[in-house]
C-alpha positions in Angstrom: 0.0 0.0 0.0 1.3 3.5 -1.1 2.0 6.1 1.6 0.5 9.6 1.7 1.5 11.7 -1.5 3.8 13.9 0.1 5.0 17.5 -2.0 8.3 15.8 -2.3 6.7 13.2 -4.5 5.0 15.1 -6.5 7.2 18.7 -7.3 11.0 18.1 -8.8 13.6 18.1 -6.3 14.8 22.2 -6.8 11.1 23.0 -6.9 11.0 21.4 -3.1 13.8 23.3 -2.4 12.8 26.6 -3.3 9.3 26.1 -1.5 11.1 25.5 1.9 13.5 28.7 0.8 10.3 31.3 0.1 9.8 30.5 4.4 13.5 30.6 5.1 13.8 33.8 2.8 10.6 35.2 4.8 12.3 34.7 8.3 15.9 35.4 7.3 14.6 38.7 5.8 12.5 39.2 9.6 15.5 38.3 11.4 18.1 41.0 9.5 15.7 43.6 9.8 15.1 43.4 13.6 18.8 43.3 14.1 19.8 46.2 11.6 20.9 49.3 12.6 19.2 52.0 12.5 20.9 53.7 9.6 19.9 51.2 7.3 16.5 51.9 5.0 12.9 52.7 6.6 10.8 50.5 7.8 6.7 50.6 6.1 3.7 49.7 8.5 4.5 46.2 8.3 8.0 45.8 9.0 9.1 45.6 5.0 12.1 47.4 4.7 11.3 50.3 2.1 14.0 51.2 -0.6 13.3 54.7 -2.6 12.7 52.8 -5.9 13.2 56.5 -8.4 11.0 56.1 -10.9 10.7 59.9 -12.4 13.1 62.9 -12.5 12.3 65.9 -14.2 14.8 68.9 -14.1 14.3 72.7 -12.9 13.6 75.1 -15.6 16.6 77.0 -14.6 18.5 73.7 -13.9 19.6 74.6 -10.4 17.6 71.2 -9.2 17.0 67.9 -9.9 13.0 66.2 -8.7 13.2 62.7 -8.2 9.8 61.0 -7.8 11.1 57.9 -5.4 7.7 55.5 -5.5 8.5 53.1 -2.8 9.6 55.1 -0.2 6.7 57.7 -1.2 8.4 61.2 -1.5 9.8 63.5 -4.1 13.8 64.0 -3.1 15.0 67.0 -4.1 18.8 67.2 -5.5 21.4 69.8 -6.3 21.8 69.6 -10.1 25.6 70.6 -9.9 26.9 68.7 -7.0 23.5 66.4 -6.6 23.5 66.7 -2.6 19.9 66.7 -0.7 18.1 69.7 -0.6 14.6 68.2 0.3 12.8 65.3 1.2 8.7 65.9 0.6 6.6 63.2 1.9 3.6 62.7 -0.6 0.7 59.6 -1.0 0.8 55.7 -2.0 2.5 54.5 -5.1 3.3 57.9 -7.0 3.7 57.6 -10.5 3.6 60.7 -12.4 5.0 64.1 -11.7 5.3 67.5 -13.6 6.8 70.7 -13.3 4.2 74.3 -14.4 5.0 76.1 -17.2 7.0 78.9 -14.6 8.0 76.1 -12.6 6.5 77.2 -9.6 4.2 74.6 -8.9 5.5 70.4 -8.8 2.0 67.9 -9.7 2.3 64.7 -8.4 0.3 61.7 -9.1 -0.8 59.7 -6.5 -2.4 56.5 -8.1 -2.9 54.0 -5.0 -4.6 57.4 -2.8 -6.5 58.7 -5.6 -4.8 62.0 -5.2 -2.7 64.8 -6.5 -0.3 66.7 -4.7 0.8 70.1 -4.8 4.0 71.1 -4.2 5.3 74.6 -3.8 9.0 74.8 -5.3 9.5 77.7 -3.4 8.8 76.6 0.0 9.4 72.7 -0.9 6.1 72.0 0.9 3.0 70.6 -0.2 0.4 72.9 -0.4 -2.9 71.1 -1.2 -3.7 67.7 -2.2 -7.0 67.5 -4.6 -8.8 63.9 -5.1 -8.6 62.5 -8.3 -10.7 58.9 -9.0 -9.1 56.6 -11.8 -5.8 55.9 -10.2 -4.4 58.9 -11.6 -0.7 58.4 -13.3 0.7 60.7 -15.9 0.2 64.7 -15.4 0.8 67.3 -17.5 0.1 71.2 -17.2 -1.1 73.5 -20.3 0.7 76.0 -21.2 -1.1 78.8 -19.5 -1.0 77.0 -16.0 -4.6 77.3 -16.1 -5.1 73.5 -16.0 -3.7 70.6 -15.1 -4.5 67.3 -16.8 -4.1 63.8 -15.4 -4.2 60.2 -16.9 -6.3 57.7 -15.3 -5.2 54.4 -15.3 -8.8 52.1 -14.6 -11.0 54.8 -15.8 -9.3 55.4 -19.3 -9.8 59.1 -19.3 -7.7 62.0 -18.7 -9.3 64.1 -15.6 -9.0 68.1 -16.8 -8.5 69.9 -13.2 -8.5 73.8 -12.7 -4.8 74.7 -11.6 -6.2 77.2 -9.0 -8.5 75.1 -7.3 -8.7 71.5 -8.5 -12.0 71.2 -9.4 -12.5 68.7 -12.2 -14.0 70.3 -15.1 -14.1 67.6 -17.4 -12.9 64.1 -18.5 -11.6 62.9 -21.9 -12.5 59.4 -23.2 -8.9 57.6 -23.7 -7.2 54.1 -24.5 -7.4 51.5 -22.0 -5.2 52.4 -19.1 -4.6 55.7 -19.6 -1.0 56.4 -18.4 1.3 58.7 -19.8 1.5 62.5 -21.0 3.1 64.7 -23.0 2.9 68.4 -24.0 4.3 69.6 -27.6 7.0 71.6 -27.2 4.3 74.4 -29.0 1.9 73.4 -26.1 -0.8 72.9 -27.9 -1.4 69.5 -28.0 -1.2 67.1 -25.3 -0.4 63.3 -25.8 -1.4 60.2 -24.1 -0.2 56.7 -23.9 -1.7 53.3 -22.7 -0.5 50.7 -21.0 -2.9 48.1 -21.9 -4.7 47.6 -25.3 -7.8 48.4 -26.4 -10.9 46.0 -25.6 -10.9 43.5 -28.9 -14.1 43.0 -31.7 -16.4 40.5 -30.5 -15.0 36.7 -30.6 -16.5 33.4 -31.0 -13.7 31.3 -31.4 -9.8 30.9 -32.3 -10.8 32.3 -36.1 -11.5 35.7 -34.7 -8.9 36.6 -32.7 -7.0 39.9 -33.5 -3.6 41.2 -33.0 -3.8 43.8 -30.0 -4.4 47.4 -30.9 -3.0 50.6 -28.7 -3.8 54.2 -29.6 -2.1 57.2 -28.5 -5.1 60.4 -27.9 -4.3 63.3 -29.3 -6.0 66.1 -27.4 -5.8 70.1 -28.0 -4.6 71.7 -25.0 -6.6 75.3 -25.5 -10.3 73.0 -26.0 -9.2 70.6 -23.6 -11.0 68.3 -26.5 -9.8 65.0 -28.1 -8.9 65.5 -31.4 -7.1 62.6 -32.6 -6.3 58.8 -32.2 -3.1 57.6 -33.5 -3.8 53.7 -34.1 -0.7 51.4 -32.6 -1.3 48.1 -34.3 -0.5 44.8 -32.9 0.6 47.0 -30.4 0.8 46.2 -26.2 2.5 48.1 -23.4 2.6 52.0 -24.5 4.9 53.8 -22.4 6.3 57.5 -22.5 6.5 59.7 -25.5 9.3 62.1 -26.2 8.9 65.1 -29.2 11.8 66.7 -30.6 11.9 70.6 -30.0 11.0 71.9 -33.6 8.0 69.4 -32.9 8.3 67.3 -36.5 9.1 64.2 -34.9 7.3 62.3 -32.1 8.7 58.7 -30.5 7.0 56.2 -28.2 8.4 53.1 -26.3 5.9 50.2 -26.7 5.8 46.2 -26.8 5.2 44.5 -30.0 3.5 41.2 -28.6 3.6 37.9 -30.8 0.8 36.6 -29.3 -1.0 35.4 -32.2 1.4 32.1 -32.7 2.3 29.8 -30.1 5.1 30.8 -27.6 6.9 28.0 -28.4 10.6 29.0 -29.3 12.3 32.2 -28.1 14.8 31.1 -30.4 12.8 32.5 -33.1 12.2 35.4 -31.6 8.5 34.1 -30.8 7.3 36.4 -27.5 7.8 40.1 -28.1 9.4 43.0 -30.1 10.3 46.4 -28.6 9.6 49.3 -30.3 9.4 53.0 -31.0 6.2 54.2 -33.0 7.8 57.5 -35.0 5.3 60.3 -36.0 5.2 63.4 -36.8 6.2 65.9 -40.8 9.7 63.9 -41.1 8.3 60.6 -41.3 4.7 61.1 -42.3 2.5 58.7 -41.4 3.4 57.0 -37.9 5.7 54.2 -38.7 7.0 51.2 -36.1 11.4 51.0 -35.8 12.7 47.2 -33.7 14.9 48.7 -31.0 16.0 44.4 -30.9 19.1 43.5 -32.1 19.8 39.8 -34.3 21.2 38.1 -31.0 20.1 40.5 -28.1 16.7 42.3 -27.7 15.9 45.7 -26.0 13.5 44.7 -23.5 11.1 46.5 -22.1 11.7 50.3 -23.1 10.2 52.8 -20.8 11.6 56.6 -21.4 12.3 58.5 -24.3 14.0 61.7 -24.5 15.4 63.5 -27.6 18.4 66.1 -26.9 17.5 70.1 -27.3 19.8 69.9 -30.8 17.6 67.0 -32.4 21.1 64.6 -32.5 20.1 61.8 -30.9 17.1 60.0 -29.1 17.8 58.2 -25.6 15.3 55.3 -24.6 15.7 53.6 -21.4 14.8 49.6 -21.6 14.0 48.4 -18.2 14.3 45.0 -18.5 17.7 44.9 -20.7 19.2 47.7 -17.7 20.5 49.6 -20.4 20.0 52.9 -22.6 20.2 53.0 -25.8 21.3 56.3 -27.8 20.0 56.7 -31.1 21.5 59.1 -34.2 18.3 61.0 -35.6 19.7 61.6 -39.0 20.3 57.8 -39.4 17.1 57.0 -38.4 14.9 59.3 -40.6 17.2 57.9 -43.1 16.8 54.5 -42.7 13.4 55.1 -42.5 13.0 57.3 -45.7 15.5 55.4 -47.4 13.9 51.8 -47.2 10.8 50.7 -48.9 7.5 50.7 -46.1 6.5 48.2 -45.3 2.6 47.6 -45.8 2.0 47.2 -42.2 4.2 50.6 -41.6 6.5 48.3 -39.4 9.8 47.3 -39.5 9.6 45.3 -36.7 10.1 41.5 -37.9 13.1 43.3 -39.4 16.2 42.4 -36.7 19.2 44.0 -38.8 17.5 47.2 -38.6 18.4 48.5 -35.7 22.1 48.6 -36.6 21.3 51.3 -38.9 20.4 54.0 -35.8 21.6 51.9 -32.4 25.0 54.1 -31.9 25.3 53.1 -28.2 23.6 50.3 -25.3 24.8 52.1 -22.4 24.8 49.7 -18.9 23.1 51.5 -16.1 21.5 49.9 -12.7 18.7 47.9 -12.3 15.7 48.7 -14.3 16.2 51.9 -15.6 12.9 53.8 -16.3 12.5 57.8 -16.5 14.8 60.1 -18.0 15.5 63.9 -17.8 17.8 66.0 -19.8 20.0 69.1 -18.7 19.0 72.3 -20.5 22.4 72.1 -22.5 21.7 68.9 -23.9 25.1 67.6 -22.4 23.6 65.2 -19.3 21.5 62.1 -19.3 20.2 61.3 -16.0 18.3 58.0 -15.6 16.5 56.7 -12.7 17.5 53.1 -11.6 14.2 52.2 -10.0 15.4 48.8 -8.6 18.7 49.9 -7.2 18.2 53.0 -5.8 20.4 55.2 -8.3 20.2 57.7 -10.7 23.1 57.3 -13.7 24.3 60.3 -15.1 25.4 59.7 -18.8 27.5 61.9 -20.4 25.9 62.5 -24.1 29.1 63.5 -25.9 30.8 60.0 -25.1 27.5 58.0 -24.3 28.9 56.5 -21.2 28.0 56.8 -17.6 29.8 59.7 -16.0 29.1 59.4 -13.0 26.1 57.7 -10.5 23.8 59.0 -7.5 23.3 56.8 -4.5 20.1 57.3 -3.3 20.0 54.4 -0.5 21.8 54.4 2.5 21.1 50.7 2.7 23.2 48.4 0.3 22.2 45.7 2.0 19.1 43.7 -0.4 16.3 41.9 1.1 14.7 38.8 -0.3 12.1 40.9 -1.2 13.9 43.3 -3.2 16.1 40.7 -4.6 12.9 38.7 -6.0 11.5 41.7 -7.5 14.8 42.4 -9.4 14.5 39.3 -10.9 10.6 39.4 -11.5 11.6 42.6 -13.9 14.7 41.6 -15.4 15.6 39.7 -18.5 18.8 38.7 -18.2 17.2 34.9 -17.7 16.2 34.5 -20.3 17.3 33.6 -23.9 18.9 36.8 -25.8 17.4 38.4 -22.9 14.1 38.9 -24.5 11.3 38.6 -21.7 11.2 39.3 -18.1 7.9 38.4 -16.0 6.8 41.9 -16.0 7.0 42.1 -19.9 3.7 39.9 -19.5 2.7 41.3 -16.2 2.7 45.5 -16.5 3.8 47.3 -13.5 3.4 43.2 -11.6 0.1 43.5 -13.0 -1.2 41.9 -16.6 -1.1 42.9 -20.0 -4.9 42.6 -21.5 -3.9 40.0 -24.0 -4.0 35.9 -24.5 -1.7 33.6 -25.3 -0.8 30.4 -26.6 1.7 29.3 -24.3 2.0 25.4 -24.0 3.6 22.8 -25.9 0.4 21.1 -26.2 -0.7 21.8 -29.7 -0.2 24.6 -31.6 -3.0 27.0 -31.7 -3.9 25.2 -28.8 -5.6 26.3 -25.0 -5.6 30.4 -26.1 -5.2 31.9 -21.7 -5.7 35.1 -21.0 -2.7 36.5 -18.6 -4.2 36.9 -15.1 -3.4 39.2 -12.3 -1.0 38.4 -10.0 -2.1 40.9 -6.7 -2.9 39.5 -3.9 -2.7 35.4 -5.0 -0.9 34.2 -2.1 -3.5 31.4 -0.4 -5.6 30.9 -3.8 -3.1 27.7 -5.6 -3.4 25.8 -7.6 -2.0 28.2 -10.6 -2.9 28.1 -14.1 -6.0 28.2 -15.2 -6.5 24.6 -15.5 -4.9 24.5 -11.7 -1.9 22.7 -13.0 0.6 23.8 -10.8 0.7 23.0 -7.1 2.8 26.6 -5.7 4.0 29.4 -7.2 7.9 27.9 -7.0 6.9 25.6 -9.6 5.2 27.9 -11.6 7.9 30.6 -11.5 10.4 27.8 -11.7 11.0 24.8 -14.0 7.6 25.6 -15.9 8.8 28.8 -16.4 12.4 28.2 -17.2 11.5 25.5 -19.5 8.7 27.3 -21.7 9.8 31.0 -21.4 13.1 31.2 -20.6 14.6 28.0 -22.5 17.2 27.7 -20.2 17.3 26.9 -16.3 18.8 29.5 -15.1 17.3 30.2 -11.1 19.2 28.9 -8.2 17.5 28.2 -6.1 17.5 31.5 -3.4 17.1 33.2 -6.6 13.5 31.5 -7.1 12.7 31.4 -3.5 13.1 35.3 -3.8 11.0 35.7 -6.5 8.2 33.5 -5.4 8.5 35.7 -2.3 8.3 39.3 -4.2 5.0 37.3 -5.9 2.8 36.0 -3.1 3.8 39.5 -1.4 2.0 41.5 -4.3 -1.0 43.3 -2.0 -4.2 44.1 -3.8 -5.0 48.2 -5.1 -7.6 49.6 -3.2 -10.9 48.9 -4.9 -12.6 51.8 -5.9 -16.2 50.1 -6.5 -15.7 49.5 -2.1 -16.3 52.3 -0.2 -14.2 52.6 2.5 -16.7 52.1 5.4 -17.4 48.3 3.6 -20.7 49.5 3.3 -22.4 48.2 -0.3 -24.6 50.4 -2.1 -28.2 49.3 -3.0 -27.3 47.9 -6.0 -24.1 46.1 -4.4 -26.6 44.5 -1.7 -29.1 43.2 -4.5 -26.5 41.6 -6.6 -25.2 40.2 -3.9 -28.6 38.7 -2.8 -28.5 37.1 -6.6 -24.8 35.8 -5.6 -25.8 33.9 -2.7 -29.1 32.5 -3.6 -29.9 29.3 -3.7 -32.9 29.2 -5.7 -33.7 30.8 -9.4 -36.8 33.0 -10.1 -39.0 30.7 -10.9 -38.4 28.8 -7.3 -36.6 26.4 -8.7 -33.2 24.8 -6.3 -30.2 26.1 -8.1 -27.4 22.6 -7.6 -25.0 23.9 -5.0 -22.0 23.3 -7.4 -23.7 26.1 -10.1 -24.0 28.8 -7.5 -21.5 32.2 -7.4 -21.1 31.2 -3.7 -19.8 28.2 -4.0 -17.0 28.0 -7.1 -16.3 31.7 -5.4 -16.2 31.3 -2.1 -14.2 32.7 0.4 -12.1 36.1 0.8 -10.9 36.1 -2.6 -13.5 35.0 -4.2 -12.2 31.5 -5.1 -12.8 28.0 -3.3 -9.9 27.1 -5.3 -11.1 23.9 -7.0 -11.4 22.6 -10.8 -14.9 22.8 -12.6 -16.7 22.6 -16.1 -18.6 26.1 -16.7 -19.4 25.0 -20.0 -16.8 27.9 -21.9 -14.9 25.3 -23.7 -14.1 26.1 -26.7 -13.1 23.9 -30.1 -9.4 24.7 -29.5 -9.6 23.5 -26.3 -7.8 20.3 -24.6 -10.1 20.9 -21.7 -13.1 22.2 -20.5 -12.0 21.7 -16.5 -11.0 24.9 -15.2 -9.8 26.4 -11.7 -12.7 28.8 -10.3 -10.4 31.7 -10.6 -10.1 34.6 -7.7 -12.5 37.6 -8.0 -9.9 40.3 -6.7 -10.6 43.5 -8.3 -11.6 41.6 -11.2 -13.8 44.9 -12.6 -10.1 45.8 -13.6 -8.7 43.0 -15.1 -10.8 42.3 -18.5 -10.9 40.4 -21.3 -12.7 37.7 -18.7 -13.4 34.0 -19.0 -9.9 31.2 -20.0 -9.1 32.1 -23.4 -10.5 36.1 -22.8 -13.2 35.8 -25.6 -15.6 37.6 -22.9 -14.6 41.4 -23.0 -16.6 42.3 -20.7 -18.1 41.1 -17.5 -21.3 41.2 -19.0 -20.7 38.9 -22.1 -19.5 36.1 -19.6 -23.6 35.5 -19.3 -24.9 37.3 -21.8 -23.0 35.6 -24.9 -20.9 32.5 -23.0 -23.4 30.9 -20.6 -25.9 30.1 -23.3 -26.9 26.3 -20.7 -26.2 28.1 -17.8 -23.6 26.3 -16.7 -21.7 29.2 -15.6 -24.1 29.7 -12.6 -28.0 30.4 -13.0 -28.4 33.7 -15.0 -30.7 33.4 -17.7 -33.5 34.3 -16.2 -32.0 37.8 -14.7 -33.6 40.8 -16.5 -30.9 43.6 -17.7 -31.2 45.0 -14.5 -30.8 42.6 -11.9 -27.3 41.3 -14.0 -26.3 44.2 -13.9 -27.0 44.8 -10.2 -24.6 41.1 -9.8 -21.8 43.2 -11.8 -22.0 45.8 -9.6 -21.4 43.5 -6.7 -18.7 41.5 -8.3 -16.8 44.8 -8.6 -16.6 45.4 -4.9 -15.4 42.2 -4.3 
């Protein structure tokens, strides 16, 4: 007779290994911090050590100072352009992520995306002044040029929020792309910019046949109407990141992904997961055309910042997961782009010798690199090192790193901050062309399937979950495959993405740790008393019921309570809902977790549902997928509602 299945019997040996290491890395990191001195880094409200993390710098308009938006440890540091010593530390709110100078440069705007809020700095006084809500998780912020309004990007509500400078009132919102982001003013300052991190929703789909490449937008708006006026269409395009426009305002660059998810991720070798891009706009290329930033044996992943120098001679783009910049000549780009045939898609991007036509430098820096400033000569390149607490200063005449910032006093790395160095670096895998976060945004998701496992091409299409808050909720995958994040992360991983084993295992015991640590974003359809609103409280009466409108038992295995039950809104077993489609192995899937799930759409395995709403209204024809068909309009909507809150 066979003993009881024990994890060692079932996981291979370095997957054991690394699950007993995520504890040890947990108490070793417990144990350092209560006995490190008290110079080392602060301390957040639950005993993680908190690093700065600089994720923005913008640069004085008379270049006496240098703003550094530090996200982790919540403040804006202010620097000493010339010498780079501390001048100011202002607190500000949770999880900054966009910050802006005025037009006079009187006023500093940051973004507070995790509080809802924007601050309001005085540069004068180095002080905030005010802090006015703003509800979207607000992210990128510009100013027009008359400092009469300020205009932020919403990252859940896809909109940009218009705000009187003077009082923040809202005065209107703008319809956007899909996780409305980042912004930039023309140099002329009449038109403002935005970018998207995650594509627009898709055309209805059926099946495999109709599913589309991705398709980003950049929104044009006029900065005098405060009106949209354009949509740039970024095809086959994921991941839309900051925009950069030279200072005679004829040429426009954006950093983006170019996701192969329409064939199966089944050899990196071939250069099957992503490209990384610029999209180039603007009178000296005419219509918007897509440059690789990849090289034949070594790709650019995951470019974040763009900046062009005042004099129009190069472009510098910071690629986060390759912990690089790359300097670009401008006169050989617009000629390789004028002198090559177009391409009918208007991208070069299967194209890998390309880049060798405009790529004059790859410039090392620290550890996922992401914003960039310029000095008013043109002469410095400062980059913030998000990951190790630095800010590399590159001079622009030689292209190399003059000289670096520390921002830390603590050199010492916790497991924590070592597993999230390796959840957004590349260097594991082949060429160094994907990281976890090139498919998981900001440790989020991307908006887009894939055809991930060697079991059948154009086989078992998933849609690329969220990974906040999924510690307690395994089985992983959606067909609840893998037993613990370790394996997952690990030799699944390593095998399929990476193609190469390539963790030891501390390494993966780190990263599983930085994972399971992910907390949840506040949820915006939850007010914070926990009180629901009427609507909330009827659907969640239609949640919990046991018995259909027409007094009929409803099987407890088909009720929302039961597949998703508990805290998280999964009971974390393995059912048929009836959503298998024909290019499925399987129609057994894990009951997945409903955290902030109003966020995280296309909805349903293979993301044919773009909407909450089409999960019953197109895909639950038998109602296998709980008991809906006899909900009016109303009352399914009233479950959505509730569903949000959760």
């Amino acid at each position: 007779m066979r003993g009881p299945l024990t994890i060692s019997r079932m996981l291979p040996r370095r997957a054991v290994t690394a699950i007993a290491a995520v504890t040890a890395s947990a108490l070793c990191f417990v144990i350092w911090s209560a006995l490190a001195p008290a110079t080392h880094a602060a301390q957040d409200e639950n005993g993680l050590e908190v690093y700065a993390s600089p994720l923005e710098i913008v640069v004085s308009p008379d270049g006496a100072r240098l703003y550094v938006l530090c996200q982790d440890s919540r403040e804006v540091r202010v620097l000493g352009a010339v010498k780079h010593t501390l001048v100011k530390t202002i607190p500000v709110g949770r999880v900054p992520r966009g910050m802006t100078l005025s037009q006079n440069g009187d006023r500093l705007y940051v973004t507070n995306s995790w509080d809802d809020t924007l601050s309001v700095i005085d540069t004068r006084a180095l002080a905030v002044i005010a802090t006015w809500p703003v509800v979207g998780e607000p992210s990128g912020v510009v100013t027009d040029r008359t400092g009469k309004q300020v205009f932020i990007a919403n990252r859940i509500t896809n909109d940009v929020a218009v705000l009187d400078a003077q009082t923040g009132a809202e005065e209107k919102r703008l319809i956007a792309g899909r996780g409305a982001s980042y912004l930039t003013l023309s140099p002329d300052g009449t038109r403002i910019y935005a970018t998207h991190v995650y594509p627009n929703p898709p055309p209805l789909r059926t099946g495999l046949e109709n599913r589309t490449p991705p398709q980003s937008e950049i929104t044009v708006i006029d900065a005098t109407r405060a009106t949209v006026i354009d949509r740039i269409s970024l095809k086959a395009i994921t991941g839309v990141f900051h925009l950069a426009i030279t200072a005679d305002g004829h040429l426009g660059a954006v950093a983006e992904y170019h996701p192969k998810n329409m064939i199966p991720l089944a050899h990196l070798e071939h250069g099957g997961a992503f490209a990384y891009t610029l999209t180039l706009f603007g009178a000296d290329v005419g219509a918007p055309i897509e440059v690789p930033l990849d090289e034949l044996d070594r790709y650019a992943s995951q470019p974040f910042g763009v900046v062009f120098t005042p004099d129009k001679r190069a472009l510098y783009v910071s690629i986060g997961g390759s912990e690089c910049v790359l300097a670009i000549d401008v006169q050989r780009l617009l000629h390789f782009v004028g002198s090559h045939s177009r391409p009918a898609s208007n991208s070069f991007a299967t194209d890998l010798s390309a880049s060798s036509n405009y790529v004059v430098a790859r410039i090392a820096v620290g550890a996922n690199p992401r914003g960039l400033a310029i000095s008013r000569d043109g002469r410095s390149l400062f980059v913030a090192n998000r990951l190790d607490d630095t800010i590399s200063i590159i001079d622009t005449r030689t292209n190399r790193v003059a000289s670096t910032i520390e921002l830390g006093d603590n050199k010492q790395i916790s497991a924590m901050r070592h597993g999230e160095q390796t959840f957004y670096t590349a260097r594991y895998s082949f060429q160094g062309q994907i990281g976890c976060s090139s498919c998981h945004i900001d440790s989020t998701f991307d908006g887009i399937t894939w055809n991930l496992e060697p079991d059948g091409f154009g086989r078992n299409m998933v849609d690329n979950k969220l990974l906040e808050d999924i510690k307690d909720t395994e089985p992983y995958k959606w067909n609840g495959a893998n037993p613990s994040v370790p394996v997952e992360c690990g030799p699944r991983t390593e095998k399929y993405f990476w193609r190469s084993e390539q963790y030891d295992d501390r390494t993966l015991a780190d990263l599983a740790l930085y994972i399971l640590s992910m907390p949840p974003r506040p949820n915006r359809w939850h007010s914070p008393d926990a009180e629901l609103t009427p609507a909330q409280e009827r659907g969640r009466a239609i949640f919990e019921r046991g018995v259909d409108k027409f007094k009929k038992p409803i099987p407890e295995s088909n009720r929302c309570s039961y597949c998703h039950s508990g805290p998280k809104g999964t009971n974390q077993k393995i059912f048929d809902v009836g959503t298998r489609k024909a290019n499925d192995n399987t129609g057994l899937l894990k009951a997945p977790m409903l955290t902030n799930i109003a966020l995280t759409a296309p909805y349903l395995h293979d993301g044919s549902a773009r909407s909450l709403e089409e999960i019953w209204t197109i895909y639950n024809p038998e109602d296998k997928h709980g008991r809906t068909n006899d909900l009016t309009k109303d009352e399914l909507n009233d479950l959505i509602e509730y569903l949000r809150s959760r």
